[in-house]
C-alpha positions in Angstrom: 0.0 0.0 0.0 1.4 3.5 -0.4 2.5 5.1 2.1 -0.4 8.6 2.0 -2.6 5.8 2.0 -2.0 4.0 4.6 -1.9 6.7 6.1 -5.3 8.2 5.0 -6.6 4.9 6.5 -5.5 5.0 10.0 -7.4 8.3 10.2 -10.6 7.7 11.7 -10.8 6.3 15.1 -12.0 2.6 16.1 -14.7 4.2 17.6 -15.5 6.5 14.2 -13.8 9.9 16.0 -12.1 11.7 14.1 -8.2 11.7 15.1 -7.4 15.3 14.6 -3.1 14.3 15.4 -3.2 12.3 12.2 -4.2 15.1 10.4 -1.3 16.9 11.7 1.3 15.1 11.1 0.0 14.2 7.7 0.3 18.4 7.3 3.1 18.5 8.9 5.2 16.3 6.3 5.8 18.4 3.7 7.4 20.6 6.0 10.0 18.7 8.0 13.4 19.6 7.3 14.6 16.0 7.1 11.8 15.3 4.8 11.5 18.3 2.9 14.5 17.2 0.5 13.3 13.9 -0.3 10.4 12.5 -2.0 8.1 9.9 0.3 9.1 7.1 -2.2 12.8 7.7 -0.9 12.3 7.7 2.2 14.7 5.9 4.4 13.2 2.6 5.9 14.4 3.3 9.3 12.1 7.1 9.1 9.2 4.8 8.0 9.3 2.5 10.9 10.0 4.9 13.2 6.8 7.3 11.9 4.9 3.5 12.2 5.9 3.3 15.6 4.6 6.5 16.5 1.3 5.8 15.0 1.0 2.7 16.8 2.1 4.6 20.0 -0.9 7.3 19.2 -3.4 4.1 18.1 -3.0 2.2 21.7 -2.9 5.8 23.9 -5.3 7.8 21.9 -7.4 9.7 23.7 -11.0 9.3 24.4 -13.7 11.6 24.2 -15.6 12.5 27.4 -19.0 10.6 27.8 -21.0 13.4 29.2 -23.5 12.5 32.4 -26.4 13.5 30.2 -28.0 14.0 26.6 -26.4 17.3 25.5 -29.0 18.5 23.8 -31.2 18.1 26.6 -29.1 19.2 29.8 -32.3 20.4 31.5 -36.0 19.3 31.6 -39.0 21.6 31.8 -40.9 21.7 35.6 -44.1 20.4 35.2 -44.7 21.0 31.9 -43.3 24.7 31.8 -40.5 25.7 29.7 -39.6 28.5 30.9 -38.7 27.0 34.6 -36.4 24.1 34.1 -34.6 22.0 36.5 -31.3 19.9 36.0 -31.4 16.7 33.8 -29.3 14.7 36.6 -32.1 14.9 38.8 -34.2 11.8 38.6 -37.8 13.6 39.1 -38.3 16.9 40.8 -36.9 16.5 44.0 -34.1 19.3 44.7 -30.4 17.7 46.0 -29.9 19.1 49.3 -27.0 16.6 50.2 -24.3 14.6 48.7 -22.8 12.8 51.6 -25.4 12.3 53.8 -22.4 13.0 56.7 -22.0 16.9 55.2 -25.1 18.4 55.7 -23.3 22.0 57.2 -19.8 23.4 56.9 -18.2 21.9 59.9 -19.4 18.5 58.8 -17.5 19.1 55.3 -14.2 20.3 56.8 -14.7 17.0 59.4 -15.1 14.5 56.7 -11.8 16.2 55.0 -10.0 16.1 58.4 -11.0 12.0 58.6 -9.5 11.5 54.8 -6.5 13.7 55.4 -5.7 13.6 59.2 -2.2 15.0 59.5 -1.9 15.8 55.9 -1.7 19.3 54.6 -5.0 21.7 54.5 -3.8 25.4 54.6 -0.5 26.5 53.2 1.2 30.3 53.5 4.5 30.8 51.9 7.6 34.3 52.9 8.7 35.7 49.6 11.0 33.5 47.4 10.2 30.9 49.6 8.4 27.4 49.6 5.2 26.7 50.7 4.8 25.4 54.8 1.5 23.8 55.4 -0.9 23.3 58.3 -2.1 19.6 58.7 -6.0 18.8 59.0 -5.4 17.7 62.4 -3.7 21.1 63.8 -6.8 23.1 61.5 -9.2 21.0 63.8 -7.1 21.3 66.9 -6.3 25.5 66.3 -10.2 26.0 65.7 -11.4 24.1 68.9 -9.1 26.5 71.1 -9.9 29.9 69.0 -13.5 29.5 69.3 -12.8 28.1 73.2 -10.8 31.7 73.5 -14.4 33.5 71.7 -16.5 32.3 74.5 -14.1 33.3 76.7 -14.9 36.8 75.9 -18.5 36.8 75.6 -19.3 34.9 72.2 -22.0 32.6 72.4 -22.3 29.2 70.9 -25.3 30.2 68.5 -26.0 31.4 65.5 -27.1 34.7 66.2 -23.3 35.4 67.6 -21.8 37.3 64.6 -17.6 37.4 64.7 -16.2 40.2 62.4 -13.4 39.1 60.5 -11.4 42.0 58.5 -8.2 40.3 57.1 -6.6 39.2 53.7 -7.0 35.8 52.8 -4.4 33.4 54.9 -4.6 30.4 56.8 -5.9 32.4 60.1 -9.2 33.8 58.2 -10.0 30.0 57.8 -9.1 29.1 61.1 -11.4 32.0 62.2 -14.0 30.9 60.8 -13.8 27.3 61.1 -13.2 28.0 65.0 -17.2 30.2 64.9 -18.7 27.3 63.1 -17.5 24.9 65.9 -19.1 26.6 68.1 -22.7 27.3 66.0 -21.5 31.1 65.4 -21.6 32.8 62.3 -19.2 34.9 60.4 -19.4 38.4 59.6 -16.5 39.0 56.6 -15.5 42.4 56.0 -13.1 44.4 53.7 -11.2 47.5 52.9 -12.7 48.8 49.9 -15.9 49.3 51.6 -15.3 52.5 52.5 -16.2 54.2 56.1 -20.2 55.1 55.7 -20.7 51.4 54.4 -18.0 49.8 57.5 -20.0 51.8 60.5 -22.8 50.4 58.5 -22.4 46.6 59.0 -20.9 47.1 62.3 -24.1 48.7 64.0 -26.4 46.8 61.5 -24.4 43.5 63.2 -23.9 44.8 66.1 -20.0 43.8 65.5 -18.5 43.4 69.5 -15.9 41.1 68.6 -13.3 41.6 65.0 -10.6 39.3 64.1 -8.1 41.5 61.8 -4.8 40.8 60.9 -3.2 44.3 60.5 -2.5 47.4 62.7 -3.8 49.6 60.4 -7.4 47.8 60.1 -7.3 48.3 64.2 -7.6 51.7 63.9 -9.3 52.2 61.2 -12.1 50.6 63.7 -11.0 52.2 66.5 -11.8 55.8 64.9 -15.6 54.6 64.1 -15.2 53.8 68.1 -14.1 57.1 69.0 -16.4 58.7 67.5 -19.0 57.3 68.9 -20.7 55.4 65.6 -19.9 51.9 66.5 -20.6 51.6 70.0 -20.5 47.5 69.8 -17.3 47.6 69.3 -15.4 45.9 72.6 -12.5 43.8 71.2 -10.2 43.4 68.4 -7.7 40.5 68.2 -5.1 40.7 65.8 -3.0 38.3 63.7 0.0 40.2 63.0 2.1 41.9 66.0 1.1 45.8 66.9 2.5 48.5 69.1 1.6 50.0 72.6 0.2 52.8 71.0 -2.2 50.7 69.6 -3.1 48.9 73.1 -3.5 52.5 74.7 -5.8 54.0 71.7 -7.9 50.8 72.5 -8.3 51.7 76.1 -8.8 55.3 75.7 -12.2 54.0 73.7 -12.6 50.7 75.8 -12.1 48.9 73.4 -10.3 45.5 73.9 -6.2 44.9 72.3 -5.3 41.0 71.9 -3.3 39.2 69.8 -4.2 35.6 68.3 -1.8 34.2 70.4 -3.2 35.5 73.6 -7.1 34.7 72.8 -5.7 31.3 71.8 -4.3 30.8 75.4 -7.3 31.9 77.0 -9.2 29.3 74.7 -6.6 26.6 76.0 -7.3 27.5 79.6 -11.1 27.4 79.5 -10.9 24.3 76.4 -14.9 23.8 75.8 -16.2 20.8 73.6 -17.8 21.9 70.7 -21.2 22.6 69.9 -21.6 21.3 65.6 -24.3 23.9 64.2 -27.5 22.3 62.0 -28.3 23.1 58.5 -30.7 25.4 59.4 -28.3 27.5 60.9 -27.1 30.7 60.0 -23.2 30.5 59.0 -22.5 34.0 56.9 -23.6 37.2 56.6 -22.3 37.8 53.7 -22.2 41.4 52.6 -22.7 42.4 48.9 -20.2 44.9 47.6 -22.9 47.2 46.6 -22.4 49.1 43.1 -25.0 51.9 44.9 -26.2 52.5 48.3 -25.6 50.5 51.4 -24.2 47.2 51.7 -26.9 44.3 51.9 -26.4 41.6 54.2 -27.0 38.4 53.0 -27.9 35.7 55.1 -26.4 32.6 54.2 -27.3 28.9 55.9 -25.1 26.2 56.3 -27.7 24.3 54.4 -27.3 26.8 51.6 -23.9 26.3 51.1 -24.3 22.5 51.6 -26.7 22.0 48.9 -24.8 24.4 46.4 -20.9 22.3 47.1 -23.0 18.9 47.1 -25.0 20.0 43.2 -21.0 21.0 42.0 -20.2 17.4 43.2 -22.5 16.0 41.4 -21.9 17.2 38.9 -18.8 16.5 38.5 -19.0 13.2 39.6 -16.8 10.7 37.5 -15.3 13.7 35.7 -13.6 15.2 37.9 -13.4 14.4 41.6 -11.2 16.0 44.0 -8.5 14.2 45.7 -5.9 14.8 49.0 -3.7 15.4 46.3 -5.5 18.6 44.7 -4.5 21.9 45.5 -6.1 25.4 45.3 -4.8 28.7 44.9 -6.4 31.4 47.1 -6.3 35.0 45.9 -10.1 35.7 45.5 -11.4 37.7 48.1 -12.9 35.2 51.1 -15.2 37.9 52.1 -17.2 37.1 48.9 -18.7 33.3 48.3 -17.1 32.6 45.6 -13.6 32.0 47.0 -15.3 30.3 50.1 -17.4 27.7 48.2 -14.2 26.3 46.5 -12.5 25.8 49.7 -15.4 24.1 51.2 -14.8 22.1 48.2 -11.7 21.3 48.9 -12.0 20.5 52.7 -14.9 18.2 52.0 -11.9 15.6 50.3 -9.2 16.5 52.3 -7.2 18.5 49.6 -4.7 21.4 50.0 -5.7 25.1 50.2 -2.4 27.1 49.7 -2.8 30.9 49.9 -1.0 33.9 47.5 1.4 36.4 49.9 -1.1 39.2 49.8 0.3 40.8 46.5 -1.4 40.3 43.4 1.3 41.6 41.4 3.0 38.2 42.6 0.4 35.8 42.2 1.8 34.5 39.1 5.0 33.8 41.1 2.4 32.0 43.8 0.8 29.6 41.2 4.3 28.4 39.5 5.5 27.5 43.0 2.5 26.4 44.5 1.4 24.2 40.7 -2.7 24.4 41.5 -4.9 21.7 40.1 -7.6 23.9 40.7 -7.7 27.1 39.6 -10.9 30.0 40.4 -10.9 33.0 37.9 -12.7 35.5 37.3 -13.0 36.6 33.5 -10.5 39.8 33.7 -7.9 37.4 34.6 -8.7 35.0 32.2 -8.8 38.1 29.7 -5.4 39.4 30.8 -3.7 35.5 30.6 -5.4 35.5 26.8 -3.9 38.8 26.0 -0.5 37.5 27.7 -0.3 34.8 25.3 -1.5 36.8 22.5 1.0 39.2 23.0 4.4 37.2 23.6 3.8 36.0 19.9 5.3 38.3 17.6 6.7 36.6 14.3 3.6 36.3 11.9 5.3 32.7 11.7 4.5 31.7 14.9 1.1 33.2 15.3 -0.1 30.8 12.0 1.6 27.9 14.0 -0.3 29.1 17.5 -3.7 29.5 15.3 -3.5 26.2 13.7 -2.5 24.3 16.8 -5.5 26.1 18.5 -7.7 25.0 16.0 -6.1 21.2 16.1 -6.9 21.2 19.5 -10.2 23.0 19.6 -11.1 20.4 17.0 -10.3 17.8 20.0 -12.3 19.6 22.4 -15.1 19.2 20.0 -15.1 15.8 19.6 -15.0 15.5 24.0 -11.7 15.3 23.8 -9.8 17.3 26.9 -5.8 16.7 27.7 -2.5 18.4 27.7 -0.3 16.1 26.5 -1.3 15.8 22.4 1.4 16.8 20.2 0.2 20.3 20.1 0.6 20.7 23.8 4.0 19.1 23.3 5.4 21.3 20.4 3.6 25.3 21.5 1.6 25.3 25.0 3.7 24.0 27.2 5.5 26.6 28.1 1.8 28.7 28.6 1.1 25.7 31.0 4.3 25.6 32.5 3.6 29.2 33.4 0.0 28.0 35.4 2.5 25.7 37.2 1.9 22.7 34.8 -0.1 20.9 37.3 -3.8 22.4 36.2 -6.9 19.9 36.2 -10.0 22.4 36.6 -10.6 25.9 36.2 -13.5 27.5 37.4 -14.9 31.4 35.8 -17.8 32.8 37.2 -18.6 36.6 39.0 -18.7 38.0 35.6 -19.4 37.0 31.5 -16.7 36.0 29.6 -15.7 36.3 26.2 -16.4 32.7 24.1 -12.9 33.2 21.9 -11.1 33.4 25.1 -12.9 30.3 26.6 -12.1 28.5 23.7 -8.6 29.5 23.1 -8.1 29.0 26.6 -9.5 25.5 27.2 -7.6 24.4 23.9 -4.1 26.1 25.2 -4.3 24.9 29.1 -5.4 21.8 28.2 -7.3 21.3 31.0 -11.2 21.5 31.9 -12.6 25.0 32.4 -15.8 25.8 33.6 -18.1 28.7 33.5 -20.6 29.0 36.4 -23.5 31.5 37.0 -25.0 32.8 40.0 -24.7 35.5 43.2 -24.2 35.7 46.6 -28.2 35.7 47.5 -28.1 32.0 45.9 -25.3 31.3 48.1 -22.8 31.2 44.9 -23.8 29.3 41.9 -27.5 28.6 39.9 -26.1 27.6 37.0 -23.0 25.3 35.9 -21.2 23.9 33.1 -21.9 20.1 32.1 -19.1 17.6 31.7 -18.5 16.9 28.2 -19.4 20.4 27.0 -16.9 22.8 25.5 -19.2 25.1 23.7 -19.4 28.4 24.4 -21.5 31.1 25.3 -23.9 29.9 27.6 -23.6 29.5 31.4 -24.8 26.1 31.5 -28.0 24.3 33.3 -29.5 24.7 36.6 -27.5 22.9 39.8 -29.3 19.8 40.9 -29.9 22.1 44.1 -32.3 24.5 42.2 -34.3 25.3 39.5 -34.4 28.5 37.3 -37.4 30.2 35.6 -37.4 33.1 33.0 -39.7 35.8 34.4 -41.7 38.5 31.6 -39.8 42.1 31.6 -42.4 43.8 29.8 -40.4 46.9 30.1 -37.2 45.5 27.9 -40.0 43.5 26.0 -38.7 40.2 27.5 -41.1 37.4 27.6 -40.7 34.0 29.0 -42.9 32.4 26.5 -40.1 33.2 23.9 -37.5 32.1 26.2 -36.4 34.9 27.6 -36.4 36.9 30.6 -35.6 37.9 34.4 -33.8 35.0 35.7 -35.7 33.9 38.8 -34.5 31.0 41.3 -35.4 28.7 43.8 -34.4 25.7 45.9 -31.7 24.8 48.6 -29.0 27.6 48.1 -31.6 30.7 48.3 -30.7 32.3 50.9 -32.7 34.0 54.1 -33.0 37.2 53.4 -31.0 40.3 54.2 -29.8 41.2 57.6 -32.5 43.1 59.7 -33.8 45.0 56.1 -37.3 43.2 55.4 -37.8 46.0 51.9 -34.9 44.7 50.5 -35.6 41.4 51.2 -39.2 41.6 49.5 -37.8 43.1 46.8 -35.1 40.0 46.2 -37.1 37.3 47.4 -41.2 37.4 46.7 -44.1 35.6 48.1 -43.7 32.0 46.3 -39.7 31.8 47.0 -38.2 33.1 43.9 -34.8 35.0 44.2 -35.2 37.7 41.2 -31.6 37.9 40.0 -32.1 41.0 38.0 -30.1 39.6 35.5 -32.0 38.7 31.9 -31.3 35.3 30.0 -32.5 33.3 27.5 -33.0 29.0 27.1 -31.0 27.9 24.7 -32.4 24.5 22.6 -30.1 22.9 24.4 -31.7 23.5 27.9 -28.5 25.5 28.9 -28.7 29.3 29.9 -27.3 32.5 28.3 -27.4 35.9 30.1 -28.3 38.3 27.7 -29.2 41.3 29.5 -29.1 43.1 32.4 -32.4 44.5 34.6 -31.1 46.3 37.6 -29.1 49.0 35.9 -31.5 49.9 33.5 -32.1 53.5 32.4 -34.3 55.4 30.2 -32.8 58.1 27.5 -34.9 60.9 26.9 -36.5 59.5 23.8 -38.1 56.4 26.3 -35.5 54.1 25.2 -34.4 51.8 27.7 -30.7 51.2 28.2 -28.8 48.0 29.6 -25.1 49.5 30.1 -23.2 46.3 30.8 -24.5 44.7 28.1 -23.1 47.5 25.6 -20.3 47.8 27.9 -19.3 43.8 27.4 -19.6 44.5 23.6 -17.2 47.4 23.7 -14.6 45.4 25.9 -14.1 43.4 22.4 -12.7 46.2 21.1 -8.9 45.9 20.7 -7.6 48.9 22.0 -10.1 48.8 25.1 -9.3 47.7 28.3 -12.4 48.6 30.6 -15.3 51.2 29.7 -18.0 52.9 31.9 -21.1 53.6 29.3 -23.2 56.5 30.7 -26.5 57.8 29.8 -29.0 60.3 31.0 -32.8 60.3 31.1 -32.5 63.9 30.4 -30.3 63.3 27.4 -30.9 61.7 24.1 -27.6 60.0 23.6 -25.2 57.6 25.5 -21.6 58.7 26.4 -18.6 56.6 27.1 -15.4 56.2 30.0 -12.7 54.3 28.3 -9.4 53.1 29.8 -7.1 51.9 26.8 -5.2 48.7 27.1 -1.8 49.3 28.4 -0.3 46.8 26.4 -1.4 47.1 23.3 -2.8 50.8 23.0 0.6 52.3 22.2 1.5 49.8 19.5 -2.6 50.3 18.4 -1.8 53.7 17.6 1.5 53.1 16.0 0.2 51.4 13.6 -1.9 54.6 12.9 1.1 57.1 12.2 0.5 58.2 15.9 2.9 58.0 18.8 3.6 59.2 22.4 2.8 57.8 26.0 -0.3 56.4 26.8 -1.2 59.7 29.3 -0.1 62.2 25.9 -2.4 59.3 23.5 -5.4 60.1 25.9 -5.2 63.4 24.8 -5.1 63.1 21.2 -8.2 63.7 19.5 -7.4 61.7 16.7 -6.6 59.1 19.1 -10.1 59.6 20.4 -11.7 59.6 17.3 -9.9 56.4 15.6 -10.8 54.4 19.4 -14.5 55.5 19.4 -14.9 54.3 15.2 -13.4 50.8 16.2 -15.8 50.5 19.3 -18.4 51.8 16.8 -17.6 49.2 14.5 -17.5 46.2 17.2 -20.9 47.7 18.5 -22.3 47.9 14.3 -21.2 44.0 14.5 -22.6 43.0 17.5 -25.9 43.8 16.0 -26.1 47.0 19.1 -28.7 49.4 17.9 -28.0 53.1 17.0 -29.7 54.3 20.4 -26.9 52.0 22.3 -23.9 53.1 20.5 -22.1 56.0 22.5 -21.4 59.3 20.7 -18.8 60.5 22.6 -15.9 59.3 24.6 -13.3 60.6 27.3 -10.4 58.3 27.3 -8.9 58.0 31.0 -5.1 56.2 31.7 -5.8 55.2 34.6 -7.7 51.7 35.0 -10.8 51.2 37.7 -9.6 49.2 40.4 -10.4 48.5 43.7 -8.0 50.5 45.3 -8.9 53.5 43.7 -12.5 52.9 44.4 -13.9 52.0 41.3 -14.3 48.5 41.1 -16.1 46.6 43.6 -14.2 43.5 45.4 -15.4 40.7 42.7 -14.3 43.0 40.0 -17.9 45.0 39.2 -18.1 48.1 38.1 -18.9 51.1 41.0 -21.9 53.2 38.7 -22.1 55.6 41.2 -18.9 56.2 41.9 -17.8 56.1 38.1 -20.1 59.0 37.7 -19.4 60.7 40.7 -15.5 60.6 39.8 -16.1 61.6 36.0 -18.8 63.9 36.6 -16.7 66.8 35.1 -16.0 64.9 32.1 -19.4 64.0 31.6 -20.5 67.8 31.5 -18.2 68.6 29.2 -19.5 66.2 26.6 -22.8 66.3 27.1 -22.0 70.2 26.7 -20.3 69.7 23.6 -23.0 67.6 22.3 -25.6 70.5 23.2 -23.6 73.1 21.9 
């Protein structure tokens, strides 16, 4: 037989796949410099038989395509009858899950059953700059929580769950230890952060009646300690601190009778007065978990330990037989653990006794975390994601090896197609290993959720990493997640079917002329992982929650034919222009971001005004380069400032917007361009990465005037 083929006839697989590697090498011949001189009829014997070997290599360790845990084209099924509230397709009829492991029905059962797999294995890790990682065992976790929570009701805290413990602190092993040591003792947690800003922090103190904060810096001491002095948090009676503090500190406490300890010293107290502990029931209250708020006061929401049960156990599930955490897993923690996101993934993790190993407090050396840490799980959010995609765009400069990076994205997107998920195909071998060496190599799962994401950078990441990503959709008032992935799916662009532990229905919006009996509409959910209600605020609550149960998101999505969700829309930040139109910013704003020179944009409008306006912060890394290209050159603060600049960003947002299918109404007609990103430390950005609307337009206020000025003029 000749040689082309033969091999034409090993192509398809013995279970009719199609073996994308086959292709490739069969492309690949013609241009191997040991090949590309001689004629396949020449070829020597020995290249034959060694080119056979490898094919019989590939033929007994091909891979095989994911079998997913349901029909894909039917990953959820209508409730009775209705199709516009659908439950999971795992579920055998329409009872909700509430628990996977009939032995991890709260969070201290889940961190128990981890402690019984692990015992004196690792659980929490913390690393010193440069560095390697030291880790906790389960058993000292256990042990360390017992006496801290001993040394809580040594100084007042009760063993309930109406007991709320501040905790103000960076993610590290002694905010988990905190917390574990409230839940042994029934109490709940009160998380709390910097960004929140003083009105908001007196806010949840008095609302919580705060008495008791664990904090792990000086400087978070007194920033409490002035809302004590002045009189607006008179709740306030102790502080214990992680990290070591000064006299001064000790006296400014006593001046305002306010309590100084250190960790060590509460933990002593807890060791002298040792109590047994007291396990709390589903039922009970663990979190209060504040939303970040993009306008007005923070909202408490009250989270149970059955919530978060039910939502970890309908993950499990499913992921069941796909991927299952093991001792041997390990997290990274950088997400902020006042927000559920971060905590759900841990309580993931300590359910199976795997490793939890934290970043050194710096973002700017997370990257430096992960290669020495090597995570197997990995939680994004989709900025990050965005900025890793742009990473790897951008260290490919020769127009050589961006056609080898596009092809061997395609190859391995073809893969993904066919179920087909791995990192060690030829493709992985020859161009993305170094991208994966620069994860830590060691990646089995990543998790995106908090915000949309882009499908190109889904799918070029999931084909580049190799590994399984998966997109999750929910908020803090539904615990964490509503929506999730299925196994076996690597499309993109929707946010997957309900949890097991819910079900999701599409509400009418006349308003936005959103109707459920087309599919669309508010998302609306209940089950298990609704929560309570808000903290002591019974109009907010009947505004989230109504009459029959149903948590109104005030996000707007559609039911795809496959029975997974897509968010299309947004309902809380609507507004109306002056014409009556109504506006959905973040939608137009997640269109713009597509935009190459575009980094973040705030999209403004007015009712009084007939016409939307735009904020725009350019991409730092490619914006000067952008406009290079253009015959235009300078820093990116002297680029901003360039009306040509301005005019050549707003026609390619324009043009992104035309091809998005954005109506005229939605596209902005003006722009200010601003070098400075939104970020949390200047205010702008809330903790899980949202945009701050009121304080966007607060702080570009003058800007705004001038265009709208312009525009009237």
């Amino acid at each position: 037989m000749h040689f082309q083929e033969w091999l034409r006839s090993l192509r398809p697989g013995a279970d009719g796949v199609k073996v994308p590697e086959l292709e490739d090498l069969r492309s690949l011949l013609p241009s191997v410099p040991a090949l590309s001189s001689l004629s396949l009829a020449t070829s020597s014997v020995l290249g034959l038989g060694a080119l056979a070997s490898l094919m019989a290599y590939w033929l007994v360790t091909r891979p095989r395509p994911i079998a997913p845990p349901c029909d894909l084209q039917a990953q959820s099924i209508p409730v009775q009858g209705d199709p516009s509230c659908r439950r999971s397709a795992l579920l055998k009829d329409e009872t909700l899950l509430e628990f996977y492991h009939e032995d991890t029905r709260t969070i201290y059962d889940m961190f128990q059953r981890g402690r019984r797999i692990a015992g004196d294995g690792p659980c929490l890790g913390f690393r010193k700059p440069r560095e390697p990682y030291q880790w906790i065992s389960y058993t000292e976790v256990e042990e360390q929580a017992q006496v801290l929570g001993s040394g809580l009701r040594a100084k007042g805290c009760q063993p309930n769950s109406q007991q709320f413990v501040g905790i103000f602190a960076q993610n590290r092993p002694e905010w988990v230890i905190a917390e574990l040591a409230c839940y042994t003792f029934s109490m709940a947690v009160v998380p709390l952060y910097e960004t929140l800003g003083e009105e908001a922090m007196v806010h949840i103190l008095n609302l919580a009646e705060l008495a008791l904060v664990l904090c792990d810096k000086e400087e978070k001491a007194v920033s409490l300690l002035a809302h004590k002095e002045k009189g607006v948090a008179p709740h306030l009676s102790c502080l214990v601190l992680f990290n070591p503090f000064s006299t001064a500190l000790v006296d400014k406490g006593k001046s305002c009778d306010v309590e100084i300890l250190h960790l060590d010293q509460i933990m002593d107290l807890g060791r002298l007065n040792l109590k047994a502990p007291v396990p709390p029931n589903p039922e009970d209250l663990a979190v209060v978990c504040f939303t970040s708020g993009t306008t007005g006061k923070p909202k408490g929401a009250m989270i149970t330990h059955g919530n978060i049960a039910s939502n970890t156990s309908s993950v499990i599930k499913i992921l069941e037989g796909y991927f299952e955490i093991s001792q041997e897993d390990v997290s990274i923690s950088y997400l902020p653990l006042a927000h559920m996101f971060e905590r759900m993934i841990q309580v993931s993790m300590f359910c199976h006794g795997a490793r939890v190993g934290f970043y050194q407090g710096d973002i700017s050396l997370l990257m430096d975390d992960i290669k020495t840490l090597q995570p197997t799980l990995f939680p994004v959010v989709p900025r990050l994601l965005n900025r890793i995609y742009d990473k790897i765009l951008g260290s490919v400069t020769s127009p050589l090896r961006r056609a080898v990076l596009r092809y061997a994205v395609r190859r391995k997107q073809a893969e993904l197609n066919s179920g087909v998920v791995r990192n060690d195909s030829l493709w992985d071998r020859l161009v993305f290993n170094k991208i994966q060496a620069s994860m830590g190599g060691k990646l089995r799962f990543i998790l995106t959720a908090s915000a949309p994401i882009s499908p190109t950078v889904l799918s070029f990441l999931r084909a580049t990493l190799g590994c399984l990503i998966f997109e999750g959709y929910g908020q803090t008032e539904c615990t964490a997640g509503c929506t999730f992935s299925m196994p076996g799916d690597w499309s993109a662009g929707h946010v997957g079917a309900p949890l097991p532990c819910n079900v999701v229905k599409l509400s009418d919006i006349p308003e936005m002329s959103y109707y459920s009996r087309n599919g669309e509409g508010e998302i609306c959910i209940r089950g298990h992982s609704v929560f309570r209600g808000y903290l002591r605020d019974q109009e907010r609550t009947a505004e989230a929650l109504d009459g029959d149960g149903w948590l109104h998101t005030g996000d707007v999505g559609q039911w795809l034919p496959n029975g997974t969700l897509r968010i299309i829309d947004r309902k809380k930040h609507i507004f109306k222009l002056s014409q009556g139109e109504y506006i959905a910013p973040e939608k137009i704003e997640n269109v713009y971001m597509r935009s190459v020179p575009v980094l973040q944009v705030f999209v403004h409008g007015d009712s009084l005004q007939s016409h939307l306006i735009g904020i725009v912060v350019p991409d730092p890394e490619v914006f000067t380069d952008w406009t290079k290209d253009r015959g235009i050159v300078g820093s990116c603060e002297e680029l901003c400032q360039n009306p040509d600049v301005k005019k050549a960003v707003l026609e390619d947002m324009t043009l992104v917007g035309k091809q998005a299918g954005l109506k005229s109404f939605e596209q902005v007609k003006d722009i200010h361009l601003h070098p400075e990103p939104f970020s949390i430390s200047n205010g702008l950005l809330t903790p899980t990465l949202k945009s701050r609307r009121a304080d966007l337009r607060r702080f570009f206020q003058p800007q705004i005037t001038l265009m709208y000025s312009k525009a009237a003029a």
